[in-house]
VOGU-3710 file (C-alpha; in Angstrom, 3 decimals, decimal comma):
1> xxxxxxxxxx> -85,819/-13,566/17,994  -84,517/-13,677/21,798  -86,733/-15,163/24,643  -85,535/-13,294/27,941  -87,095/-14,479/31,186  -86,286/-13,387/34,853  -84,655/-16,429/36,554  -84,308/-15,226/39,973  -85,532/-12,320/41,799  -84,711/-11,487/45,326
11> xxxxxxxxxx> -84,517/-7,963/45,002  -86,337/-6,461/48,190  -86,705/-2,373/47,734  -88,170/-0,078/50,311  -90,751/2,432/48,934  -88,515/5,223/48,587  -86,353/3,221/46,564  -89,795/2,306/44,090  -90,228/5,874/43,879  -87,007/7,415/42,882
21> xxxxxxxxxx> -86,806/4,254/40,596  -90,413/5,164/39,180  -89,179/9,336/38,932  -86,137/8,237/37,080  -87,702/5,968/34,335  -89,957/8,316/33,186  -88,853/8,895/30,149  -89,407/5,322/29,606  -93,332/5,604/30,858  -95,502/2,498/30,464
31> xxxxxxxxxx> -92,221/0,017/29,389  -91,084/-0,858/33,108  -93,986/0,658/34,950  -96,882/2,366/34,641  -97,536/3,882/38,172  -95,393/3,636/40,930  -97,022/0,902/42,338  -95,845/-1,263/39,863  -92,092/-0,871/41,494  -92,668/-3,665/43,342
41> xxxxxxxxxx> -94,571/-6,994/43,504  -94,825/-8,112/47,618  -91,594/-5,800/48,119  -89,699/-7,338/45,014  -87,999/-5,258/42,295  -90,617/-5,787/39,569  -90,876/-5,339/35,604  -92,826/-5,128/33,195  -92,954/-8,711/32,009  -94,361/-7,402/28,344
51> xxxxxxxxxx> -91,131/-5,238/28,007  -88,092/-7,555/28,446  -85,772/-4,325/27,474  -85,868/-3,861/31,394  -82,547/-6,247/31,735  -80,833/-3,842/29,426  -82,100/-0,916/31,807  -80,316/-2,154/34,680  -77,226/-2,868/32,614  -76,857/0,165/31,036
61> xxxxxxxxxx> -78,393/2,656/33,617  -75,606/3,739/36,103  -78,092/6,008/38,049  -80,604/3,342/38,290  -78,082/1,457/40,098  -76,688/4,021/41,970  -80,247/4,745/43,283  -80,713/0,868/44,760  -76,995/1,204/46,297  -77,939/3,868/47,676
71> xxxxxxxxxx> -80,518/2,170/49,769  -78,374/-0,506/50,569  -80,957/-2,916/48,258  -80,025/-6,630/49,361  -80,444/-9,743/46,522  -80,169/-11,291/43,236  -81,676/-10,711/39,886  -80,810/-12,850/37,247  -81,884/-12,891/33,780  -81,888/-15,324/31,396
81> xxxxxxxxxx> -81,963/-15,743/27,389  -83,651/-18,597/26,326  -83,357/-18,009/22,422  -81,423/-15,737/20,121  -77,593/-15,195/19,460  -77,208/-15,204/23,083  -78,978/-18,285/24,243  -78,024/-20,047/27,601  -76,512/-17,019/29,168  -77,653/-15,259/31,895
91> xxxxxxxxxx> -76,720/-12,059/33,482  -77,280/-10,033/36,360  -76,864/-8,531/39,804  -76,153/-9,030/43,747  -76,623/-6,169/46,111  -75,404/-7,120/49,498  -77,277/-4,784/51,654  -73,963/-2,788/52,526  -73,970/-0,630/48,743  -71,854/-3,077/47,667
101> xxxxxxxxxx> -72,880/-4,829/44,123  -71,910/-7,369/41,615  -72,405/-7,640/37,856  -73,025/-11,496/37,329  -72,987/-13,097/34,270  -72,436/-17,091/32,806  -73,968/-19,719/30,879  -77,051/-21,366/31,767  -76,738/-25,765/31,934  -80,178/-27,373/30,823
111> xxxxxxxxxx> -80,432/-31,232/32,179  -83,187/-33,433/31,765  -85,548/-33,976/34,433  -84,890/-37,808/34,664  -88,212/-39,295/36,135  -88,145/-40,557/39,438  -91,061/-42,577/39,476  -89,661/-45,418/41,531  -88,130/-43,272/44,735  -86,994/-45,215/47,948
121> xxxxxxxxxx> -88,973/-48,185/46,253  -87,249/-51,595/47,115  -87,776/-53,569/43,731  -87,680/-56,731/41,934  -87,593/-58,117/38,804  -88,318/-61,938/37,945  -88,532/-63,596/34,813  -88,349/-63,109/30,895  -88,779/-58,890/30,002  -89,241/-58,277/26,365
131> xxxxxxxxxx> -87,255/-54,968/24,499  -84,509/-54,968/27,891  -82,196/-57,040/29,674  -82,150/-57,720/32,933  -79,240/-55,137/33,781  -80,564/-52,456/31,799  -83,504/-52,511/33,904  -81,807/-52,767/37,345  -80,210/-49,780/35,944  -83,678/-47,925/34,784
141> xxxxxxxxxx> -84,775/-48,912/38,448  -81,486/-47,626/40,119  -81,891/-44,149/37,467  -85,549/-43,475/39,316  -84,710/-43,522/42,770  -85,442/-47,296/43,396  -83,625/-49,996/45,279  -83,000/-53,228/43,090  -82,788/-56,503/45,335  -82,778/-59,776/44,120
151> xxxxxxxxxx> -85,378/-61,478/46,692  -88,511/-61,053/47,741  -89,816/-60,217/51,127  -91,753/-57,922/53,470  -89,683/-54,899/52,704  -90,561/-55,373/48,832  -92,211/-52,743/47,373  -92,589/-53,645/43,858  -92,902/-56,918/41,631  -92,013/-56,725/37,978
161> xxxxxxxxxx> -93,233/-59,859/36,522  -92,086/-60,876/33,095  -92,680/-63,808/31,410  -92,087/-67,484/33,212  -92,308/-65,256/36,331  -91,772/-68,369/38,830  -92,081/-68,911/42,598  -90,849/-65,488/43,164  -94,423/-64,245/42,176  -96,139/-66,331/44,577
171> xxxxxxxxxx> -94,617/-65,624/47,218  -95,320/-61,916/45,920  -99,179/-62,450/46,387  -98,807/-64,364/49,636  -97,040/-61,238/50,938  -99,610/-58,702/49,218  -96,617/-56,858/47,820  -97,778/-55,049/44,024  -97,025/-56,217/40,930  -96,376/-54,659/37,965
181> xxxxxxxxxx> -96,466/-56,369/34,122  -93,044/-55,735/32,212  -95,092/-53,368/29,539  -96,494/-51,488/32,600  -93,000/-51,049/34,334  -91,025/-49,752/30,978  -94,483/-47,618/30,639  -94,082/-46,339/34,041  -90,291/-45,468/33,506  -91,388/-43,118/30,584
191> x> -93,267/-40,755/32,659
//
């Protein structure tokens, strides 16, 4: 099974290009379009989302290409395949507006979307947190966009208060800076 997606699309085409596209794929009727005003989507190159063969019609159709050269089409389409024996690739095109073209092609690099729950957040940590050390969550802190400091004071954003938090958490409430409980903070790092 292959999942194919459209990545990026960029691809502006005047009408005339939409309709010599639309004239030449009619022997493919109702796979990439089904009238002529399906060409385009707000002046984009668009496909039939339902029929993912359409990445294979731009690869393989020279005349297809040579019609959007021909109008000097400017942009990127990029496919992607998501599943199948050619997972994390991608192909496509750039037309620069001048005829010119490119055949692209490479591998596609998944990362993690690392939360960054704690962003430009000055924060502190004081006493006893169960299931992590002190350093590891400085570090957590640090990984979401946060600013660890060691004291507290007006430009404190955050408390985490473990157990035996000390003075650190009274002077925390005199300030009216927020606290947070250790289970909340390793909760909030999850999201």
């Amino acid at each position: 099974m292959w999942t194919i997606h459209c990545l990026v699309n960029t691809v502006y085409i005047p009408n005339e290009c939409g309709h010599d596209l639309f004239n030449l794929a009619q022997d493919y009727e109702g796979e990439f379009w089904n009238k002529v005003d399906d060409v385009t989507e707000d002046g984009l190159l668009n496909f039939n989302p339902y029929h993912m063969e359409y990445m294979d019609y731009l690869r393989d159709n020279t005349e297809a290409i040579r019609i959007l050269k021909a109008y000097n089409v400017k942009g990127d389409i990029r496919f992607g395949s998501l599943e199948g024996d050619n997972a994390g690739s991608f192909w496509g095109y750039h037309f620069d507006g001048r005829g010119g073209m490119k055949h692209l092609k490479g591998n596609l690099v998944w990362e993690e979307n690392k939360s960054r729950s704690m962003e430009g957040k000055v924060v502190v940590i004081t006493g006893y947190l169960p299931h992590i050390t002190r350093l590891e969550a400085e570090e957590k802190v640090r990984e979401s966009g946060g600013k660890v400091s060691k004291t507290v004071s007006k430009n404190t954003d955050l408390l985490v208060v473990g157990d035996n938090p000390g003075s650190k958490l009274e002077k925390a409430k005199r300030l009216g800076i927020e606290t947070i409980s250790g289970k909340d903070f390793l909760a909030l790092l999850e999201e």
